[in-house]
C-alpha positions as CSV (number, residue, x, y, z in Angstrom):
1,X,85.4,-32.8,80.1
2,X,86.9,-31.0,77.1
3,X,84.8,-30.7,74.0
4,X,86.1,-29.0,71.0
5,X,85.0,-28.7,67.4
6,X,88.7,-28.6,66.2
7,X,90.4,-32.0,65.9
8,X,93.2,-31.7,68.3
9,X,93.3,-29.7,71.9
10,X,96.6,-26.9,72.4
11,X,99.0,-28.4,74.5
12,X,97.4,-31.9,74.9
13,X,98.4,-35.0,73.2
14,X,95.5,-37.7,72.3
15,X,96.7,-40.9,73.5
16,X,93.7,-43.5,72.6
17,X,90.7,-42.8,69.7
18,X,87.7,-44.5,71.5
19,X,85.5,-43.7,68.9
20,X,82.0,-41.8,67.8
21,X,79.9,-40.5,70.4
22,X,76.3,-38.9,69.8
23,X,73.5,-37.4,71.8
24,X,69.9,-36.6,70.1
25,X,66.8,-35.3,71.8
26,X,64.0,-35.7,70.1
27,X,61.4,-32.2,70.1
28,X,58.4,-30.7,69.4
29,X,56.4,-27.4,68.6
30,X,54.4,-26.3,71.7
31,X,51.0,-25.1,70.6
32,X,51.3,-21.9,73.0
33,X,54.6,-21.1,71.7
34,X,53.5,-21.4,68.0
35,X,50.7,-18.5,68.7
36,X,52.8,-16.3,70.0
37,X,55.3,-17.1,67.2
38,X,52.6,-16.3,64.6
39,X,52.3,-13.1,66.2
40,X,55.8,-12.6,66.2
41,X,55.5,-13.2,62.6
42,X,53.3,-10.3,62.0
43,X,55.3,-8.1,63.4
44,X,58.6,-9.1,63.1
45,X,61.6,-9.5,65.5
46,X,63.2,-12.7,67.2
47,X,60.8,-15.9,68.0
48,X,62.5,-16.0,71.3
49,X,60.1,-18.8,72.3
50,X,62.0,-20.6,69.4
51,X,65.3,-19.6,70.3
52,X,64.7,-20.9,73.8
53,X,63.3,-24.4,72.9
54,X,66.6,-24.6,70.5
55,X,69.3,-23.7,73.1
56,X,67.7,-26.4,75.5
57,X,67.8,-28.9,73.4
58,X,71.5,-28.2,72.2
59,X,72.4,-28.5,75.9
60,X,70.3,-31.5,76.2
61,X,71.9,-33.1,73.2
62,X,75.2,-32.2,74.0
63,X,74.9,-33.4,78.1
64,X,73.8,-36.9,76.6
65,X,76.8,-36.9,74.3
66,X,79.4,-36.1,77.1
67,X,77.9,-38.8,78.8
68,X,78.2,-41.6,76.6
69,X,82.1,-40.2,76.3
70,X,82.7,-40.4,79.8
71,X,80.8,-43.9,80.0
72,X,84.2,-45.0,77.7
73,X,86.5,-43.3,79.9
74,X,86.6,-40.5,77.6
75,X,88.7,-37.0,79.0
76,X,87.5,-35.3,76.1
77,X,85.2,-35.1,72.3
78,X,86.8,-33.3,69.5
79,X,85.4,-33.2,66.6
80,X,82.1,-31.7,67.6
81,X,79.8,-31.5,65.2
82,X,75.2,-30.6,65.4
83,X,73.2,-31.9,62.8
84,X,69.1,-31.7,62.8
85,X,66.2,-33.5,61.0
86,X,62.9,-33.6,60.9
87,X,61.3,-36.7,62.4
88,X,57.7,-35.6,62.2
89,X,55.5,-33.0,61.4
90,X,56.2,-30.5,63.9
91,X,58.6,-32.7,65.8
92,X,62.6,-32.3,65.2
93,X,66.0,-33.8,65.9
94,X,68.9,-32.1,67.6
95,X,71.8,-34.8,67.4
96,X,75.6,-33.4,68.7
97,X,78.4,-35.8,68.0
98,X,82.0,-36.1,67.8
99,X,85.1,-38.5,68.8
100,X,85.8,-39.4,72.5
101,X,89.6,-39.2,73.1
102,X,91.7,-40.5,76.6
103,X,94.7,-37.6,76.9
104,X,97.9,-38.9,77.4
105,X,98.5,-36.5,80.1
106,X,95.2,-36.5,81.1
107,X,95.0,-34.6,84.4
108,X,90.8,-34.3,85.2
């Protein structure tokens, strides 16, 4: 499935707009990783731990968002777009959305 945060895809016409698709995971703070990001903030450098829990939840939020495209008969999301909140204390948001779109010489 092609996903693009531009609004049109090189080469491919969009045949059929089948609306807003989202994906949102939902996490929070491990009390292990927030030690060991206080240390980090003592002596500086990048809260990999951080960085980690992040990138798994973008790939989460994204994998739920392709999914609900393809549940339309989506070939594609353009439009793609992340937005985060915070939902409790120490609990966050990831939410990836954009438009699912049906090719008109759709070939996957």
């Amino acid at each position: 499935m092609i996903t693009t945060t531009i609004e049109t895809v090189p080469g491919r016409t969009i045949a059929e707009n089948l609306g807003v698709v989202r994906g949102t995971t939902v996490r929070a703070r491990h009390l292990g990783r927030d030690i060991l990001a206080g240390l980090k903030g003592i002596v500086g450098g990048e809260v990999s731990e951080y960085t980690k829990l992040v990138a798994e939840s973008r790939e989460q939020a994204l994998d739920r968002m392709k999914a609900e495209a393809k549940a339309l008969g989506a070939d594609g999301v353009i439009g793609v777009r992340f937005g985060t909140s915070m939902v409790a204390q120490g609990a966050a948001e990831l939410l990836a959305y954009g438009t699912a779109v049906r090719f008109a010489d759709s070939t996957e």
